[in-house]
C-alpha positions as CSV (number, residue, x, y, z in Angstrom):
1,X,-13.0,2.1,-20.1
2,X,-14.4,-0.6,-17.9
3,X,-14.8,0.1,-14.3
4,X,-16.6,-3.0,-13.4
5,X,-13.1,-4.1,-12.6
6,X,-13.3,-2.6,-9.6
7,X,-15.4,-3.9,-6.5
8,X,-17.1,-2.4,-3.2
9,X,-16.1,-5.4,-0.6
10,X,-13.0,-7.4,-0.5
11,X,-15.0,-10.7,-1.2
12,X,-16.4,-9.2,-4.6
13,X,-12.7,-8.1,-5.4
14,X,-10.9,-11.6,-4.7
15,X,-13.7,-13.1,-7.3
16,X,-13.1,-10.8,-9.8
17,X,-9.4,-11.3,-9.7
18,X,-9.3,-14.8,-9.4
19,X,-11.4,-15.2,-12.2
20,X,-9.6,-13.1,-14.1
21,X,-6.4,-15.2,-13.5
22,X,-8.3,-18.0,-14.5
23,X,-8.8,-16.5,-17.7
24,X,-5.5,-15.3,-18.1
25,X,-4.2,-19.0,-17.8
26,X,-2.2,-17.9,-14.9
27,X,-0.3,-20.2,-12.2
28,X,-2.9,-19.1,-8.8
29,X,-1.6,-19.8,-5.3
30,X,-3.6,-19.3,-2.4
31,X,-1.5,-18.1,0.8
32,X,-5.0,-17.9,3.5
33,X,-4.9,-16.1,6.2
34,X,-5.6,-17.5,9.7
35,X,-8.4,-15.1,10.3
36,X,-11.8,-14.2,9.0
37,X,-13.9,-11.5,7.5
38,X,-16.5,-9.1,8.9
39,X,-18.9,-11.9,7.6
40,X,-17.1,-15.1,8.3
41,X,-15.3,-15.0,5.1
42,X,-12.1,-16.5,4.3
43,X,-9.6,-14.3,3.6
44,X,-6.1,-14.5,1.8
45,X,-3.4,-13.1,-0.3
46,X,-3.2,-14.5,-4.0
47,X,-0.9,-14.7,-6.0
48,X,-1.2,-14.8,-10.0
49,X,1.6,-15.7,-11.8
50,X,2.1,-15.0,-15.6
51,X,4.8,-16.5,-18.5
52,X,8.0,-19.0,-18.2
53,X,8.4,-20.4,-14.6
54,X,12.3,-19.8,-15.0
55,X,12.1,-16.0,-16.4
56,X,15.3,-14.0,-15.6
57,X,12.7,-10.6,-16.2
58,X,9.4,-9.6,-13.8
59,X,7.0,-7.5,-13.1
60,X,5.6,-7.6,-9.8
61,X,2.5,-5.8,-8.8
62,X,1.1,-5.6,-5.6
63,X,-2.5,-4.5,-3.9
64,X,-3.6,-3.8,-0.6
65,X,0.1,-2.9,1.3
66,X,-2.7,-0.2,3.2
67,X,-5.7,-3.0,2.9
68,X,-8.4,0.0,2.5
69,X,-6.0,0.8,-0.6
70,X,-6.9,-2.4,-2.4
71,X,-10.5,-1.5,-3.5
72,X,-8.5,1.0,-5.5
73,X,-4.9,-1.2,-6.1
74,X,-7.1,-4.4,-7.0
75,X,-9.1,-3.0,-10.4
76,X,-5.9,-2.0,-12.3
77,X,-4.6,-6.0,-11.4
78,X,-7.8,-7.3,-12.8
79,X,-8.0,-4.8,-16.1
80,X,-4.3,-6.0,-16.6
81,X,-4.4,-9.6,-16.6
82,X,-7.8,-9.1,-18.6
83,X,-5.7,-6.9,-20.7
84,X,-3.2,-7.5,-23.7
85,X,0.2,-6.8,-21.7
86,X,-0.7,-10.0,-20.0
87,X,-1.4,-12.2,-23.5
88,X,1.8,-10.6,-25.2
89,X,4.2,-10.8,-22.2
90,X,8.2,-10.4,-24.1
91,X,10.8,-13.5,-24.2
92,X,12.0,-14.6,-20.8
93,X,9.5,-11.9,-19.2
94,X,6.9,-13.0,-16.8
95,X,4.1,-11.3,-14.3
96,X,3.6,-11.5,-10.5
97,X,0.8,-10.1,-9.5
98,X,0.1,-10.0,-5.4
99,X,-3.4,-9.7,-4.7
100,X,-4.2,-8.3,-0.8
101,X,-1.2,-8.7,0.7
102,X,-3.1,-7.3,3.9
103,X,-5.9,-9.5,3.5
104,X,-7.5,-8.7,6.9
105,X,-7.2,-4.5,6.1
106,X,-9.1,-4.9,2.6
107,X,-11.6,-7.1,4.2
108,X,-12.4,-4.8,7.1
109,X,-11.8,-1.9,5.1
110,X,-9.1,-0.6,7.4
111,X,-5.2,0.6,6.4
112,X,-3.6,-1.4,9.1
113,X,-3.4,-5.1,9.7
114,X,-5.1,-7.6,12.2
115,X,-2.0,-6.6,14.8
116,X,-2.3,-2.6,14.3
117,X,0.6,-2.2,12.2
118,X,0.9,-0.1,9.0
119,X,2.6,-2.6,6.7
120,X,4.4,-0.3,4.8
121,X,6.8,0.5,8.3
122,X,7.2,-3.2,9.5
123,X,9.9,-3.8,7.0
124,X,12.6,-3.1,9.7
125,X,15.0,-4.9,10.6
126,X,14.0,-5.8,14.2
127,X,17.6,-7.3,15.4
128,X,18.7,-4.0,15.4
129,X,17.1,-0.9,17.8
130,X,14.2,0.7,16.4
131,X,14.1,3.9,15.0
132,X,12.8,6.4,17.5
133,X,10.1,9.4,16.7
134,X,10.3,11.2,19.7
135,X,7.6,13.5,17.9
136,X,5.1,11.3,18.1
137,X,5.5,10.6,21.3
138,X,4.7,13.9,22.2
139,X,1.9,13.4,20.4
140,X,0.4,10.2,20.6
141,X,-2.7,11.2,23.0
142,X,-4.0,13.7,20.7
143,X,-3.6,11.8,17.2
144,X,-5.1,9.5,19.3
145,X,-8.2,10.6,21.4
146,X,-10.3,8.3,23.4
147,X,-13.5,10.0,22.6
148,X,-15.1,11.4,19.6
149,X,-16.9,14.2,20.9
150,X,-16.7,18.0,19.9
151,X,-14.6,18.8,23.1
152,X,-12.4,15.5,22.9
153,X,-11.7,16.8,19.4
154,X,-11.2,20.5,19.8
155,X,-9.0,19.8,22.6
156,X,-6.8,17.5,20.3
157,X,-6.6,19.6,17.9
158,X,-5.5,22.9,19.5
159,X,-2.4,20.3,21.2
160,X,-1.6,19.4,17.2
161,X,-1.5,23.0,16.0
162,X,0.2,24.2,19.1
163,X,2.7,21.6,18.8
164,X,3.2,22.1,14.9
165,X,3.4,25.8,15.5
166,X,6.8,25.3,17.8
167,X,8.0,22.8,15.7
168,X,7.0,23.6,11.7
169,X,4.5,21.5,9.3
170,X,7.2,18.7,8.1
171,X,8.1,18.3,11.8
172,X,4.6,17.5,12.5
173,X,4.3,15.2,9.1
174,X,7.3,13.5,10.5
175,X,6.0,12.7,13.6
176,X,2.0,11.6,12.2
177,X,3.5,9.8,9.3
178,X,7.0,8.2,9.3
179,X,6.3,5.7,11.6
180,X,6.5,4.6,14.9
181,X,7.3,2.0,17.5
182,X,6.6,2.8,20.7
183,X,2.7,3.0,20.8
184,X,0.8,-0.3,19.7
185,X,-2.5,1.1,20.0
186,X,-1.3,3.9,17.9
187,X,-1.6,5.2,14.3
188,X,1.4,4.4,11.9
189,X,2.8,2.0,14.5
190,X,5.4,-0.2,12.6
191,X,5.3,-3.4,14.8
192,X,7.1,-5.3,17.3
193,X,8.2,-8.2,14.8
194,X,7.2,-9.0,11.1
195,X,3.4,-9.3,10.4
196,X,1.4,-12.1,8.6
197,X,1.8,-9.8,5.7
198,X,5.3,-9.5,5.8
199,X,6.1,-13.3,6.1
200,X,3.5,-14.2,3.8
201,X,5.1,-11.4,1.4
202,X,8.5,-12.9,2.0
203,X,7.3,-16.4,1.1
204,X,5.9,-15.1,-2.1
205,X,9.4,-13.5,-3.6
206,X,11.3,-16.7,-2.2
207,X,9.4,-18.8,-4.1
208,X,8.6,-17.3,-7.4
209,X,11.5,-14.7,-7.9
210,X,15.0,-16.2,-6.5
211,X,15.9,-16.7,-10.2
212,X,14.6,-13.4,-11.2
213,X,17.7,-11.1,-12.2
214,X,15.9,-7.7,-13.2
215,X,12.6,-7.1,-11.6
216,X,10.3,-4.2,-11.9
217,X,7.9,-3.3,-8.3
218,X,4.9,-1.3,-8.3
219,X,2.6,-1.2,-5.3
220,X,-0.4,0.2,-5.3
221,X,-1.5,3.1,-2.9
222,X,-4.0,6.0,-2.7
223,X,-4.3,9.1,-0.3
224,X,-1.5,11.2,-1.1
225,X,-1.1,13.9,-3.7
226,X,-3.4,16.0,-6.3
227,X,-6.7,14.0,-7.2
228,X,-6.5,11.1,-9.4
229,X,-2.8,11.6,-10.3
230,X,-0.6,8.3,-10.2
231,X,2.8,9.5,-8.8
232,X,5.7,6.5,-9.1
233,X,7.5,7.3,-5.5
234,X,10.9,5.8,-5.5
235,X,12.8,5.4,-1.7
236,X,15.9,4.1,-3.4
237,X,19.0,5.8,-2.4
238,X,19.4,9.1,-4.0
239,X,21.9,8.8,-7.0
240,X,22.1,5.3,-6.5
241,X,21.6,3.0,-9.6
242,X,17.9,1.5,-8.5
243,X,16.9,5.4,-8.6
244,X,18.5,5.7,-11.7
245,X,17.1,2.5,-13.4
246,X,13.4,3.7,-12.0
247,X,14.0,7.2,-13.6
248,X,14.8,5.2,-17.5
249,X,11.8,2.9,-16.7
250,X,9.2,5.5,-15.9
251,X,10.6,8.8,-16.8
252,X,10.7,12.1,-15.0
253,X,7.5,12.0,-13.1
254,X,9.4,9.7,-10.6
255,X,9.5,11.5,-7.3
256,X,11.7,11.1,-4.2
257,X,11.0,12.1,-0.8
258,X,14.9,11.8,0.4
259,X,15.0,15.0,-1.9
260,X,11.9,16.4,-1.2
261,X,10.4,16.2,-4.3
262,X,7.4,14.2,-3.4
263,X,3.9,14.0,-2.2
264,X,5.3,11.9,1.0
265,X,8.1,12.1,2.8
266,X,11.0,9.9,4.7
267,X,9.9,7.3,6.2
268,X,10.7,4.2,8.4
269,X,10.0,0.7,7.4
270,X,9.1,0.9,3.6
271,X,8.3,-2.6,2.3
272,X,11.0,-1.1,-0.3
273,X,13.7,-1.4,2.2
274,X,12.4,-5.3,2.5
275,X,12.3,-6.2,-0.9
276,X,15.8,-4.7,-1.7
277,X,17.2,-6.8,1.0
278,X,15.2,-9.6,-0.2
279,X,16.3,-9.3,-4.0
280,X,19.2,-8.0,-3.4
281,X,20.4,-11.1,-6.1
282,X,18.3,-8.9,-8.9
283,X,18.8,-5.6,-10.7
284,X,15.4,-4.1,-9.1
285,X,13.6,-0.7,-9.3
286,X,10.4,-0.2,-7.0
287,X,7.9,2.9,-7.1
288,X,4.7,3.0,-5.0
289,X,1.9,3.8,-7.3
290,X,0.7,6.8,-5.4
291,X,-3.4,7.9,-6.4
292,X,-4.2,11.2,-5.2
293,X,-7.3,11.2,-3.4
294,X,-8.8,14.1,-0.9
295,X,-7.0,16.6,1.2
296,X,-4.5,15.4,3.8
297,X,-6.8,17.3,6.8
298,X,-9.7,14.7,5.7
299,X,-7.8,11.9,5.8
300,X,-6.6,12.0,9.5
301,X,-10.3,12.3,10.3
302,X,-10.8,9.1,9.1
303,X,-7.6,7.8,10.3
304,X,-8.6,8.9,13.8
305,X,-11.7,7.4,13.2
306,X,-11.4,4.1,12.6
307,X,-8.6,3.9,15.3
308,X,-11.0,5.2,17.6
309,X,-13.7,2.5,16.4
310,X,-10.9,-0.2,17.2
311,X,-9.4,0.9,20.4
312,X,-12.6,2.2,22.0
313,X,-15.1,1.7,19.9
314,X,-16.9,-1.5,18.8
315,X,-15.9,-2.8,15.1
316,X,-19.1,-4.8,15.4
317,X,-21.5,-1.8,16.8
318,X,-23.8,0.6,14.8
319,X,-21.4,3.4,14.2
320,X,-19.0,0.7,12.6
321,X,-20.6,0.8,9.3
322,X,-20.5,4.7,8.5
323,X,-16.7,4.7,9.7
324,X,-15.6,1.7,7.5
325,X,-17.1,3.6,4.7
326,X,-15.9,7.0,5.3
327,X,-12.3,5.6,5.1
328,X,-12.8,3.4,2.3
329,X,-14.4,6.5,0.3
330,X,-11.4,8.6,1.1
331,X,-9.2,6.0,-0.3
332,X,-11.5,4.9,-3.1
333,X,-13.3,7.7,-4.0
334,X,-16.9,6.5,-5.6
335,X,-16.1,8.4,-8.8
336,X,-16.0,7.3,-12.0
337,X,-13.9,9.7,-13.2
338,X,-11.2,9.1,-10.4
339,X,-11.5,5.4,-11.2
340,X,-11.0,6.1,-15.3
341,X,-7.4,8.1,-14.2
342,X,-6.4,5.0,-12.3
343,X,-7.2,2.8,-14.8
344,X,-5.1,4.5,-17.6
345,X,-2.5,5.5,-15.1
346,X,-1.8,1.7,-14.0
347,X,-2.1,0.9,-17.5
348,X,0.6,3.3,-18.7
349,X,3.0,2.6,-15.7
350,X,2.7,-1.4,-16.1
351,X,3.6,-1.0,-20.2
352,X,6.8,1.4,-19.2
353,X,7.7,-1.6,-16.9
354,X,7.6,-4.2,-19.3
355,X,9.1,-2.1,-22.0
356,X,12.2,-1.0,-19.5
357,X,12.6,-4.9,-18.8
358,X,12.8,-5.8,-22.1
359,X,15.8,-3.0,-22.5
């Protein structure tokens, strides 16, 4: 199995991919991003685009929803268009492959964008009131400390386990997690309005799948769930005929959090929600990818970390570096063994997409 797919910076990862594209013969779009890189370097999402431009049939794949998540997301893109699903692609079947959709996350190896917001909770509808998490609220200061001593810290967590031990663990995973939208300069905050991501993201399926009429989703994530194990997590309704076209595609290791059955939970926001609404023309089934990585404990260190580094820290200063790197490595662990499970993970999920299109 070849990992040199994968890459350590976002720079190294856009060349492989673009070149792989290249090879692949594929239509490449550049949508660039208005800011730059930790070393001056451009930054964009592209798009690679695969078999008849009029196809009724796609599969869409997306890295970097969590930009920290596309060191992982972005190898399993380049081994596929390197691969044979992308040279033997079925009649009227064709391949969208979105490459760091949160361009400025992969770059600076964080899991929110440029404006603080988790992407995968910005897909609201923001006519309409917000959804409220009144348990974050509560919260916020101590997910959320201004200091990273051992004091700041003990304190912090002594409020969290007091807190969770009125209110039960899934009360407190609802309130970390699901999303939030009071608190900019919090964690999981879901935005005031749509992100670059998002309008770039909605650009993309207007232009390349308002023909489409059955399209198969899967986005790429790590962090959640038993290590190296690709979960497919489907938000569709329960019993509702996307859930049901997901569970033919990819079988019975689909998972859904509105039934408890998952590695996540409910949550506000899902770029799920957004792409239903935007193809709601198409017969569509959507799964996030979901790589286990290290214990959920960990990664709220990092989290808390990094937020830290931005808020009161200095993205630019000497404790920068060992942050950045402690949440990439959470999300990507170093390991080639991890990496092989991706690889034939992706690789299986991708084929049961193409073969359930072509049903």
């Amino acid at each position: 199995m070849d990992l040199s797919v994968f890459a350590r910076t976002y720079e190294e990862a856009r060349g492989k991919f673009l070149a792989a594209a290249r090879a692949a013969g594929a239509e490449i779009e550049h949508w660039p991003h208005p800011l730059k890189g930790p070393a001056g370097e451009a930054l964009a999402c592209d798009t690679a685009w695969l078999g008849p431009a009029g196809a009724t049939r796609v599969l869409v794949v997306i890295s970097a929803t969590h930009g920290v998540e596309g060191f992982a997301g972005s190898g399993p893109q380049v081994a596929l268009l390197q691969g044979p699903l992308a040279r033997t692609l079925p009649a009227d079947t064709a391949m969208l492959v979105m490459h760091a959709v949160n361009p400025h996350g992969f770059a600076w190896q964080r899991r929110v964008t440029e404006e603080n917001v988790d992407l995968n909770r910005n897909w609201v509808d923001f006519t309409l009131p917000l959804p409220a998490n009144p348990g974050y609220a509560e919260l916020h200061a101590h997910y959320c400390p201004p200091a990273l001593d051992a004091a700041t810290l003990d304190a912090a967590e002594a409020a969290i386990d007091a807190w969770t031990a009125r209110h039960g663990l899934h009360a407190e995973r609802v309130a970390r997690s699901t999303g939030q939208y009071t608190h900019a300069d919090g964690i999981f905050f879901g935005g005031t309005g749509p992100t670059w991501a998002r309008r770039t993201s909605e650009g993309i399926l207007g232009k390349y799948l308002a023909h489409a009429r059955t399209v198969a989703i899967v986005d790429l994530h790590t962090g959640l769930g038993p290590y190296g194990y690709g979960e497919p997590i489907c938000n569709h309704a329960p019993g509702s005929a996307r859930v049901q076209r997901a569970r033919r595609w990819w079988g019975d290791s689909v998972t859904e959090p509105l039934l408890g059955t998952s590695s996540s939970q409910e949550k506000f926001g899902l770029t799920e929600f957004g792409y239903e609404r935007a193809l709601a023309h198409a017969d569509i089934a959507f799964v996030a990818l979901e790589f286990g990585t290290y214990a959920p404990p960990r990664g709220g260190i990092v989290l808390r970390d990094d937020h830290w580094l931005w808020q009161h820290g200095d993205p630019h200063g000497p404790a920068a570096a060992a942050i950045r790197d402690a949440l990439r490595d959470h999300f990507f662990p170093p390991h080639a063994d991890w990496q092989e499970m991706v690889l034939f993970r992706a690789d299986q999920v991708f084929r049961q997409a193409l073969q359930g299109l072509a049903s």
